[in-house]
C-alpha positions, 0 to 999 in steps of 0.5 A: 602764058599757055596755061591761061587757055588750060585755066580758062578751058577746064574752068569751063568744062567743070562748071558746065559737067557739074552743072549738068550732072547736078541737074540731071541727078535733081531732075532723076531724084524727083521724077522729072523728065530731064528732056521732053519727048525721049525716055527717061532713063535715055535721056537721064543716061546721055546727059549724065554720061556728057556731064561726066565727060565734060569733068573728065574733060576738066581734068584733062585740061587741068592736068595739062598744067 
């Protein structure tokens, strides 16, 4: 029974930090600004370092199992 807020918590937690670490890379590959108005290497950083976090996360929920 206290496992399906585990399931459920890292299931989200890896969708969204690979989302987002997919995106990121896409936006770096092609020169993109991955925010508007912050560098681009600081933004590019940041959100890759919170989609990291985020699978880190995952797997941490995962591992509660």
């Amino acid at each position: 029974m206290e496992s399906t807020p585990a399931v459920f918590a890292g299931t989200v937690f890896a969708l969204f930090g690979a989302g987002l670490v997919l995106w990121t890379g896409a936006r770096t590959v092609h020169r993109q600004p991955v925010a508007d108005g912050v560098r681009p290497v600081a933004s590019a950083l940041l959100a890759g370092a919170f989609g990291a976090g985020s699978l880190a996360l995952a797997a941490w929920c995962f591992g509660q199992l």
